[in-house]
C-alpha positions as CSV (number, residue, x, y, z in Angstrom):
1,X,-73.8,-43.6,117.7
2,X,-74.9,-43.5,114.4
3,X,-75.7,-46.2,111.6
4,X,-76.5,-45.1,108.3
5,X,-78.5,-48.1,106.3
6,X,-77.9,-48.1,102.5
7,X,-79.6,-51.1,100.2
8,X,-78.4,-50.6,96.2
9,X,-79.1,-52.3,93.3
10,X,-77.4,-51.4,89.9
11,X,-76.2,-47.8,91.3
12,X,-72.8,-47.4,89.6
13,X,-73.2,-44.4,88.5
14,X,-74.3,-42.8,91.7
15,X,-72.7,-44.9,94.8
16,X,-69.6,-43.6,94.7
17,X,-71.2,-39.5,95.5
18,X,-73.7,-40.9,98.0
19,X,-71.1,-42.6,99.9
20,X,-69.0,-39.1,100.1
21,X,-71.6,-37.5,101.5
22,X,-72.1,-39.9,104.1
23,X,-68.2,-39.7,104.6
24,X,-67.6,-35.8,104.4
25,X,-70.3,-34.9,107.4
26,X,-69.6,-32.7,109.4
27,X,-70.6,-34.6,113.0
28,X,-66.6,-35.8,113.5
29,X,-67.1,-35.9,117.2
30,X,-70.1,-38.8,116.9
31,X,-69.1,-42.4,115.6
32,X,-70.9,-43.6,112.7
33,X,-70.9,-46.5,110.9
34,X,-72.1,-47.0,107.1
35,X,-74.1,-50.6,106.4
36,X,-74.1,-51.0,102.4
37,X,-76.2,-53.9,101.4
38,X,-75.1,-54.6,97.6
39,X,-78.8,-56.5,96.4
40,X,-77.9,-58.2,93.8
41,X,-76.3,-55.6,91.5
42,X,-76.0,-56.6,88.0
43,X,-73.6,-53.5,87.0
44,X,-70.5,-52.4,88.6
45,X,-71.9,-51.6,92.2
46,X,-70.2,-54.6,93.7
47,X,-66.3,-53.3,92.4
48,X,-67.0,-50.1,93.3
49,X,-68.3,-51.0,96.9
50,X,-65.0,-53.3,97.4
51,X,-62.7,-50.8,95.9
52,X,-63.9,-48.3,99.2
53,X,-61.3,-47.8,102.0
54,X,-62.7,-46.5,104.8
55,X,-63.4,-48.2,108.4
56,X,-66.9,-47.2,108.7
57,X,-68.1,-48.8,105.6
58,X,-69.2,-52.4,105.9
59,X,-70.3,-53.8,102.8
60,X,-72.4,-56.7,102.1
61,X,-73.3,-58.4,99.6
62,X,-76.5,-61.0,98.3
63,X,-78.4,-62.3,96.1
64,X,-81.7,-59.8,94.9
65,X,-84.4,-59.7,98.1
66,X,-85.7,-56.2,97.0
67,X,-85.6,-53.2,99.1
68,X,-87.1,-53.8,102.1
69,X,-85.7,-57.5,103.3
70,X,-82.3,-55.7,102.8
71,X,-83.6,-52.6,105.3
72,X,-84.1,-55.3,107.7
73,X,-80.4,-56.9,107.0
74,X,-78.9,-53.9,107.3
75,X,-80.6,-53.1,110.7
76,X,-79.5,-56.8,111.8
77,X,-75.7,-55.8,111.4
78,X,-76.0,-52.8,112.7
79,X,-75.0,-51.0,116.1
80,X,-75.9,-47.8,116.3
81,X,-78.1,-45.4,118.7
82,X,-79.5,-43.9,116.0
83,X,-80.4,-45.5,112.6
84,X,-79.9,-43.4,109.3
85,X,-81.2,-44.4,106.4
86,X,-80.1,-42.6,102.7
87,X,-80.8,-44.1,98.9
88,X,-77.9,-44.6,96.9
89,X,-78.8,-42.4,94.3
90,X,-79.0,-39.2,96.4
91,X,-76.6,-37.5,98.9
92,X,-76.8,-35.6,101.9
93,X,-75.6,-32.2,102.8
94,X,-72.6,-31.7,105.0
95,X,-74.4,-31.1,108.3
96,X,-77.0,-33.8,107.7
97,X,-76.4,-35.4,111.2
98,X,-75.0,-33.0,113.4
99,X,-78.6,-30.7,113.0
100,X,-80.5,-33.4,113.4
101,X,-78.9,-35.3,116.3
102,X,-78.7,-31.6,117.9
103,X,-82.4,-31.5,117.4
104,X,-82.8,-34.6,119.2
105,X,-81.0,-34.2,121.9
106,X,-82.8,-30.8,122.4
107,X,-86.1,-32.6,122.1
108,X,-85.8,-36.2,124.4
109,X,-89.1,-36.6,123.5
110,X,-88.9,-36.5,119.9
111,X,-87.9,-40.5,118.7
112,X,-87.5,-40.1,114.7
113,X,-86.5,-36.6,112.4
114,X,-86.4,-35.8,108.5
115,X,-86.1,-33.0,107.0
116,X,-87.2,-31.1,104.1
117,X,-85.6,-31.8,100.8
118,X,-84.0,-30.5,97.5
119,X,-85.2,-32.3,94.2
120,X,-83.3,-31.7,90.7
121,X,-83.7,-31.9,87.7
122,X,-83.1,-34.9,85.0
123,X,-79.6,-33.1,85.0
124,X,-78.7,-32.8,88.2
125,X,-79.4,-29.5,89.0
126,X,-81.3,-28.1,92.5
127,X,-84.5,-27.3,91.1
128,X,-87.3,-27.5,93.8
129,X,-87.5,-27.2,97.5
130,X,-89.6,-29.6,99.4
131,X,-91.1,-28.6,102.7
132,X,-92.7,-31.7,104.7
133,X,-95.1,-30.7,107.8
134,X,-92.6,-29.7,110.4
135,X,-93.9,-30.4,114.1
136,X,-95.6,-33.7,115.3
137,X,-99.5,-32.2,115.6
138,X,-98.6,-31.4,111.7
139,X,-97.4,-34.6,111.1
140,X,-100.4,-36.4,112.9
141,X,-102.7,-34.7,110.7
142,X,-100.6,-35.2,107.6
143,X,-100.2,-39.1,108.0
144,X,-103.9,-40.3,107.4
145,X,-103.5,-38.5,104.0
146,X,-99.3,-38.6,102.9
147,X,-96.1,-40.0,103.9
148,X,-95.2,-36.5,105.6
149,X,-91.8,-37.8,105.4
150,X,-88.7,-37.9,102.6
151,X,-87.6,-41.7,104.0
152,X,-84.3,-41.0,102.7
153,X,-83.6,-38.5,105.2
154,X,-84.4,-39.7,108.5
155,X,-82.9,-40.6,111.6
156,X,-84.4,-42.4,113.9
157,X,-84.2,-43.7,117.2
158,X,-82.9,-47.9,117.4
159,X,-85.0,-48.6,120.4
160,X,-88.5,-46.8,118.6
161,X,-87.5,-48.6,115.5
162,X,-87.3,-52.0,117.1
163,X,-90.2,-51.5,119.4
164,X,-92.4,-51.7,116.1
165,X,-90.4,-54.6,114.5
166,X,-88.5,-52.6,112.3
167,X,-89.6,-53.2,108.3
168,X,-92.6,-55.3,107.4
169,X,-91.4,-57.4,104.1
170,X,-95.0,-57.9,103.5
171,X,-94.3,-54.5,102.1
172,X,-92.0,-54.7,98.8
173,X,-93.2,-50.9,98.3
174,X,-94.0,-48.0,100.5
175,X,-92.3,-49.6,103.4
176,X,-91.7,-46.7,105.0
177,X,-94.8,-45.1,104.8
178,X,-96.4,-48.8,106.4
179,X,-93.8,-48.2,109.0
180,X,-94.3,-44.6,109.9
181,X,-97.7,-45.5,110.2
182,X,-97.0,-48.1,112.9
183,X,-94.5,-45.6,115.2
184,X,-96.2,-41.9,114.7
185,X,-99.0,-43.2,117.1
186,X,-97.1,-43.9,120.0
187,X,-93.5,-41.9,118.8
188,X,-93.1,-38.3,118.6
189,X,-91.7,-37.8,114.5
190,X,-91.1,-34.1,113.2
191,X,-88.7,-32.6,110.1
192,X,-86.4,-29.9,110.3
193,X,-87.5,-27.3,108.1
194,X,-83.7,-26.6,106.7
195,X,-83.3,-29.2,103.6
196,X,-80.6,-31.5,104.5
197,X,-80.9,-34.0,101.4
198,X,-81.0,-34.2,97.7
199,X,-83.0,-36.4,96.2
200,X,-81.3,-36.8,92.3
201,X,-84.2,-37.5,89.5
């Protein structure tokens, strides 16, 4: 149902946490899959990635095509319903997926959901509390401005995603704000006001 998207590059020291996360949630009744695309890594990433024993992680691994071309990998070797996407240096909370897939399927109309976010400190601890405009009105008004979203934590629909081609590798940076930017004009988008993510300084 679900196919989380991870690119990393050099991220030995924080892989291993993010992929528990991703592991741990608490959605057991919904299939999932985990897409790690090792760019390149330098470090240790690539050992720790093959050292991983779990059926829903594919790893794999190429030479450095920055973030955004491995977005677009990822999605290639993907099958999914939904598309998840997480950076390798964070982690989600336990019932990342199940509130938000329960939000969608509430909500058919609804094609893409964040959420809001935690932020720490340089040493790891929860210092800050994000909240991202909530409903899509908000988030219509917000886009012209900010990227209303934490890319990190959303899940969005596979069909909405490939409707709009998916990432534009024009874009090396603020791909997903170029991509939101393309779907929030014909796709309902909204955030769940509980924070569901950590984003790690």
């Amino acid at each position: 149902v679900i196919s989380l998207i991870i690119p990393v590059y050099n991220q030995e020291k924080w892989i291993g946490r993010c992929l528990r996360s991703l592991i741990d949630q608490s959605i057991d009744r919904v299939k999932y899959e985990l897409i790690v695309v090792n760019d390149g890594s330098s470090d240790n990433t690539k050992a720790m990635l093959d050292s991983v024993v779990d059926h829903r992680v594919k790893v794999i691994h190429q030479e450095n095509k920055g973030l955004t071309k491995s977005l677009n990998t990822a999605l290639t070797q993907s099958n999914g319903e939904y598309i998840a996407r997480q950076d390798a240096d964070d982690i989600s909370l336990y019932n990342r997926f199940e509130t938000q897939i329960e939000q969608l399927l509430e909500n058919k109309d609804v094609r893409a959901i964040g959420s809001s976010t935690y932020l720490t400190n340089q040493y790891g601890i929860v210092n800050e509390l994000y909240h991202y405009p909530q409903n899509y009105k908000q988030i219509q008004s917000a886009m012209p401005h900010y990227n209303p979203f934490v890319h990190g934590s959303m899940l969005i629909e596979r069909r909405a995603l490939e409707s709009v081609n998916g990432y534009d590798e024009e874009f090396r940076f603020v791909q997903d704000y170029e991509l939101w930017s393309r779907m929030y004009k014909t796709f309902e988008m909204v955030n769940v006001k509980r924070p569901l993510y950590v984003r790690f300084r």
